[in-house]
C-alpha positions as CSV (number, residue, x, y, z in Angstrom):
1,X,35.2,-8.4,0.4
2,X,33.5,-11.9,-0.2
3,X,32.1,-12.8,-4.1
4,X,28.7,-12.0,-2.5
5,X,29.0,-8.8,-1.2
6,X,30.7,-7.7,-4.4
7,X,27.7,-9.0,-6.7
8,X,25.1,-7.4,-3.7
9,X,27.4,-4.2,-3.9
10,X,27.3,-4.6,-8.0
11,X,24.0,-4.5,-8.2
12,X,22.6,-2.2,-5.8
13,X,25.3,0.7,-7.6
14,X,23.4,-0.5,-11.0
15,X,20.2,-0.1,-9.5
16,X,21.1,4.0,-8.3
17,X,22.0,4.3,-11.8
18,X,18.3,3.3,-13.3
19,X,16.0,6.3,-13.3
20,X,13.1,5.0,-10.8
21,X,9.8,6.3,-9.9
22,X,10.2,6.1,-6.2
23,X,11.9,9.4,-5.9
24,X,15.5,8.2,-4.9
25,X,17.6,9.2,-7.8
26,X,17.4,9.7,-11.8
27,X,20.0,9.1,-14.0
28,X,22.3,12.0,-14.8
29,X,23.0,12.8,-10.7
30,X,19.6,14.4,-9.3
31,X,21.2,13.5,-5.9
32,X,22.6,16.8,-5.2
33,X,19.1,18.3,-5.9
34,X,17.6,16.2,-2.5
35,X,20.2,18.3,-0.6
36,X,19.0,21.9,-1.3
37,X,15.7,21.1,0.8
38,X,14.7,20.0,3.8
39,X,12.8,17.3,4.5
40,X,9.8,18.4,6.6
41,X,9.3,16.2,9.6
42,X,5.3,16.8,9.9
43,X,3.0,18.4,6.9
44,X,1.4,21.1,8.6
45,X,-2.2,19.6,8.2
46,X,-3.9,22.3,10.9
47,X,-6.2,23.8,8.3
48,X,-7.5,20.1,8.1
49,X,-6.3,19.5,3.9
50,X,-2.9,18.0,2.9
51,X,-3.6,17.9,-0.8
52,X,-5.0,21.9,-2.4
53,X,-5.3,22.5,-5.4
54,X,-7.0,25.9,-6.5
55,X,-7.9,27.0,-9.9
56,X,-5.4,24.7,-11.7
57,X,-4.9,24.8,-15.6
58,X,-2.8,23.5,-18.3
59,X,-2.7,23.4,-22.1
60,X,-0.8,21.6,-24.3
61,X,-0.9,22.8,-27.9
62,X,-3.8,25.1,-27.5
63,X,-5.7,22.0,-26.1
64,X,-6.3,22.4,-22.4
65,X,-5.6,19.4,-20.2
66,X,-6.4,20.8,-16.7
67,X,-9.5,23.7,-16.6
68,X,-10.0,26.2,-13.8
69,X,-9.2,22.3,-11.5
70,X,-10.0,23.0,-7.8
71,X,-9.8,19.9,-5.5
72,X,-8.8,18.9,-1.6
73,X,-8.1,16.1,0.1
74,X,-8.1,15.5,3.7
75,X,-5.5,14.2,6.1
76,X,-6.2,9.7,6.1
77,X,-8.5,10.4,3.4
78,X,-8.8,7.7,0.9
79,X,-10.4,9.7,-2.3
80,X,-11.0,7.8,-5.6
81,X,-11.2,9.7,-9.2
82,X,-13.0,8.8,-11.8
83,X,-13.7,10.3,-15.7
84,X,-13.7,9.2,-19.2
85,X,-10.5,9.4,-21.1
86,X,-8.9,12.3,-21.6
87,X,-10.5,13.8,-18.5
88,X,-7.2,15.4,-17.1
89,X,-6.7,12.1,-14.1
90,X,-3.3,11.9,-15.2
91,X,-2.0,15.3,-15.9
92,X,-3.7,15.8,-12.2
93,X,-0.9,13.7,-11.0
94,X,1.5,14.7,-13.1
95,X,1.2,18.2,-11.6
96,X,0.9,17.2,-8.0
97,X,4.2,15.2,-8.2
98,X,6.1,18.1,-10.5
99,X,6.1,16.5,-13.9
100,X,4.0,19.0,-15.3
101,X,3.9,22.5,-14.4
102,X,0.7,24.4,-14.7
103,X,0.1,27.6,-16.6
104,X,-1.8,29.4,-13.7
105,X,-3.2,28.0,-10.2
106,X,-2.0,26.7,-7.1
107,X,-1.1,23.5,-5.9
108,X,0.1,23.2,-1.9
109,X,1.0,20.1,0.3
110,X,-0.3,21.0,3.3
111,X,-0.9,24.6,4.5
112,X,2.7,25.9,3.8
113,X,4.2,23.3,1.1
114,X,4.1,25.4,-2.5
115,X,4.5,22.0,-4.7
116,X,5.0,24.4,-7.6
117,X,8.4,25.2,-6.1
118,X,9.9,21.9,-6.6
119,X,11.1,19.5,-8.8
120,X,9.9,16.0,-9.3
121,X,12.3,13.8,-7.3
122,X,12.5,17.1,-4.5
123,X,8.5,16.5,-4.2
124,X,9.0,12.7,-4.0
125,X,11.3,13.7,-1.2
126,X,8.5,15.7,0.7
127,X,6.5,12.8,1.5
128,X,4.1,12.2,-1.5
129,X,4.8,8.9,-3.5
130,X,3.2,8.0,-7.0
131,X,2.1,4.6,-8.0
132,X,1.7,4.3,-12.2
133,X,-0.5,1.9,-13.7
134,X,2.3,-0.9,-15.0
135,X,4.3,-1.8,-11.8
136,X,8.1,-0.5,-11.9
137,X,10.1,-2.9,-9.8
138,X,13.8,-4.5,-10.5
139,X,12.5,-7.6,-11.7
140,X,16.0,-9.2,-11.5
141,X,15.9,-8.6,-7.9
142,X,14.7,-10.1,-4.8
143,X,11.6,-9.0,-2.9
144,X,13.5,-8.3,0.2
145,X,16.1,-6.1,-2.4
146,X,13.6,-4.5,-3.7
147,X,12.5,-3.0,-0.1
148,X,16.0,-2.8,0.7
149,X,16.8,-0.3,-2.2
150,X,13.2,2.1,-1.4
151,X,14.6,2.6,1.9
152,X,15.0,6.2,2.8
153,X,19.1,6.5,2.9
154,X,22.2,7.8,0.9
155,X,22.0,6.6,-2.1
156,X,25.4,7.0,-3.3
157,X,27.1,4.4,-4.6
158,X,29.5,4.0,-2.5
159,X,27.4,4.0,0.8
160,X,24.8,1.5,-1.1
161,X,27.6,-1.2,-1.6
162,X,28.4,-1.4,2.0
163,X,24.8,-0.8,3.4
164,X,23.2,-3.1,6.4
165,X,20.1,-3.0,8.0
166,X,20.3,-1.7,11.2
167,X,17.1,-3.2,13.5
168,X,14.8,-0.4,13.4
169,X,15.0,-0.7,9.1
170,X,14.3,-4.8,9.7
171,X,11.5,-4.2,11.7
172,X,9.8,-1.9,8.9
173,X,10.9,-4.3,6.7
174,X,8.8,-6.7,7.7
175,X,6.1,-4.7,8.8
176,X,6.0,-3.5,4.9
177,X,6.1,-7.0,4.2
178,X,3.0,-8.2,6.0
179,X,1.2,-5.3,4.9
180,X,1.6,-6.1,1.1
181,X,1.0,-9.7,1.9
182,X,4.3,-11.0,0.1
183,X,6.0,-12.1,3.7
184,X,6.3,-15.8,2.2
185,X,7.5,-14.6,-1.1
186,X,10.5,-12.3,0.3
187,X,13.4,-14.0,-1.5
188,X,11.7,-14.5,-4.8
189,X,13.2,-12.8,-7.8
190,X,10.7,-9.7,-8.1
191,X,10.0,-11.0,-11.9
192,X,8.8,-14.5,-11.0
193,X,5.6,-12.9,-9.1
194,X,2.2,-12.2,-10.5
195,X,1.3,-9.0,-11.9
196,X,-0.9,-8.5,-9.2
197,X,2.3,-9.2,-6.3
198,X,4.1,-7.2,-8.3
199,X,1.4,-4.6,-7.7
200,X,2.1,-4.9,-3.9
201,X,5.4,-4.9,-4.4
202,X,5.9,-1.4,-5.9
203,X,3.5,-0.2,-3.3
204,X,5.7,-1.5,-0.7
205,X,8.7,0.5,-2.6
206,X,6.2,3.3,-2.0
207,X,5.7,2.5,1.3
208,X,9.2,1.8,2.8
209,X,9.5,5.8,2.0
210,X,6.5,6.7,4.5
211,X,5.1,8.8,2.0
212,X,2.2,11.4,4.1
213,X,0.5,10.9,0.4
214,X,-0.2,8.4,-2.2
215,X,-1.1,8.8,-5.8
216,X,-2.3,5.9,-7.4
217,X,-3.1,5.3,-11.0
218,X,-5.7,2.2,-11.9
219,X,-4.0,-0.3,-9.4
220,X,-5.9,-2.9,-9.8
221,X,-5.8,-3.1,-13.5
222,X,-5.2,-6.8,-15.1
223,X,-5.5,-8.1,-11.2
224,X,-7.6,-11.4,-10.8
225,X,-10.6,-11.1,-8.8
226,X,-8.5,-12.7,-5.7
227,X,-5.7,-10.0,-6.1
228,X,-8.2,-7.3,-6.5
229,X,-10.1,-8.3,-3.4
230,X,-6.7,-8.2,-1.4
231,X,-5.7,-4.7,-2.8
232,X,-8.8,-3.5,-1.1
233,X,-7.8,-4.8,1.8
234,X,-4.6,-3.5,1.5
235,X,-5.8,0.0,0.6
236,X,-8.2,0.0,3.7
237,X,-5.3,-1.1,6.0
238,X,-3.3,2.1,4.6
239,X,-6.4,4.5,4.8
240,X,-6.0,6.5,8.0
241,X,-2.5,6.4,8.5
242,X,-1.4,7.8,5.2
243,X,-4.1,9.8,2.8
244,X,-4.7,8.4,-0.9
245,X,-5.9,10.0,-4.1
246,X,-6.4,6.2,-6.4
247,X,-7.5,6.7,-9.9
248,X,-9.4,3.7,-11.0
249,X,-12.3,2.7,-13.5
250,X,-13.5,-0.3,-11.7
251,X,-16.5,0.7,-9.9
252,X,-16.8,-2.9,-7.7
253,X,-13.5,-2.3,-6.4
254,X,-14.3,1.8,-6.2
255,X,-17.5,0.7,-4.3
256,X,-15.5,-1.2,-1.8
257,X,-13.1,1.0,-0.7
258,X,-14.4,4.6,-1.2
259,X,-15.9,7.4,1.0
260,X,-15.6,10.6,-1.5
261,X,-15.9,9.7,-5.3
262,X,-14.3,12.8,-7.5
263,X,-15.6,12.6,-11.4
264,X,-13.2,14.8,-13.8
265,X,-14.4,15.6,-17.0
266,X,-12.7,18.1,-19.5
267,X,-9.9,19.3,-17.1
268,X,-12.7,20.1,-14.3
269,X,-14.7,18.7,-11.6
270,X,-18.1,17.4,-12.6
271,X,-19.3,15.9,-9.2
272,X,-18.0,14.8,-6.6
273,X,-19.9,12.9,-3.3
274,X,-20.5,9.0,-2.1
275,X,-20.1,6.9,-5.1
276,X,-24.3,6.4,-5.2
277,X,-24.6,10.1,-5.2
278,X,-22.4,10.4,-8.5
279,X,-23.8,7.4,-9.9
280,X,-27.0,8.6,-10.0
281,X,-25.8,12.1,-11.3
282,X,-27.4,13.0,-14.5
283,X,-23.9,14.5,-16.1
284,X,-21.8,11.7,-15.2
285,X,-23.8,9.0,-16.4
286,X,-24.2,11.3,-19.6
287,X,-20.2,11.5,-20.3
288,X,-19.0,8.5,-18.6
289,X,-21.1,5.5,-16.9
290,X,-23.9,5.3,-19.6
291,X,-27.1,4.0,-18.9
């Protein structure tokens, strides 16, 4: 084996060590827990949702996060949340994606997916990918290794060192590529991008997983107006063909991109319609927009 395939080989096997938030692997071997399930091919979307969550709560120290939650999302739906601190947006996701597990309710993907069944990197597994707000990427990576590693594949060491492309995994490659508009930056080391590329780069990790859903927490936070104007973009491209749940606080870039606005206050939905209908509700502006 050449120098160069033993450093690529060397430092994909550290990156399956790192704990990552794409869903591959955790430190400590979580890979056996990917095999005890089955991948489902299609989320059986017939009863027209692919995200239900009925009478959801949780407390933490007699404090309760998450009150009596109910909320749906359709199939291509792109559905922004919105709510003053502390208004459960996070613990929300937290539950969807098995971090936390709730006290009483129920929380399905699709009509026959029981979420509250699996683990965290098992959920990852079925198709719904989670974006936090400060980009995780392996900065001492290259774009294009980056991608590489998100790919859907055995991630043992072992197979990783002596992993190649085959064409159809090129091809999404540089489909992801062009949809995150980092085409002419694919052999840059991942920590010499903007924070806003690095954005779209994590969301391209997301991506090169084909996730059915997306979770994503205040993604365009710190962005300049030009990266926050191509994140729209980028969002809209997605809408449709994958459904969204995006947590944000910036109403221009909420405006832009929304159809259904959700406002969480105290663990519960306030309102929820277009974002001029809950803009001009009385209780939101009272707890969160202000006059």
């Amino acid at each position: 084996m050449t120098p160069d395939l033993l450093e690529q080989g060397a430092r994909r096997a550290e990156a399956h060590a790192l704990k990552t938030v794409h869903g591959h692997t955790e430190s400590g071997g979580r890979d056996a827990g990917f095999s005890r399930i089955a991948t489902p091919g299609e989320v059986d979307v017939t009863h027209g949702r692919i995200l239900y969550l009925e009478d959801v709560s949780v407390s933490f120290d007699g404090f309760k996060a998450i009150n009596k939650l109910s909320l749906d999302i359709a199939p291509g739906e792109l559905r922004c949340v919105i709510g003053p601190n502390g208004a459960g947006k996070t613990t929300m996701m937290d539950i969807i994606t098995g971090k936390t597990k709730p006290d009483e309710g129920r929380v399905f993907f699709g009509s026959t997916i029981d979420l509250l069944r699996y683990t965290e990197p098992e959920i990852a597994q079925l198709g719904i990918g989670r974006k936090f707000q400060k980009p995780t990427v392996f900065e001492h990576l290259s774009v294009f290794e980056n991608l590489e590693l998100a790919l859907k594949t055995n991630k043992a060491v072992t197979r990783s060192v002596f992993f190649k492309l085959d064409s159809a995994q090129s091809d999404r490659l540089a489909e992801v590529l062009h949809t995150i508009h980092l085409t002419e930056s694919v052999l840059r080391q991942a920590g010499n991008l903007s924070h806003g590329q690095k954005q779209w780069l994590e969301i391209g990790m997301l991506l090169m997983q084909d996730p059915k859903l997306l979770l994503l927490d205040e993604p365009v936070a710190g962005m300049t107006d030009e990266e926050t104007e191509r994140t729209a973009e980028l969002f809209l491209t997605l809408k449709g063909k994958h459904s969204l749940m995006v947590v944000e606080h910036d109403m221009s870039f909420i405006n832009t991109i929304s159809d259904i606005v959700t406002v969480l206050c105290d663990g519960s939905v306030l309102a929820q319609g277009t974002l001029a209908q809950v803009q001009a509700d009385e209780r939101v502006i009272e707890v969160y927009l202000g006059r």
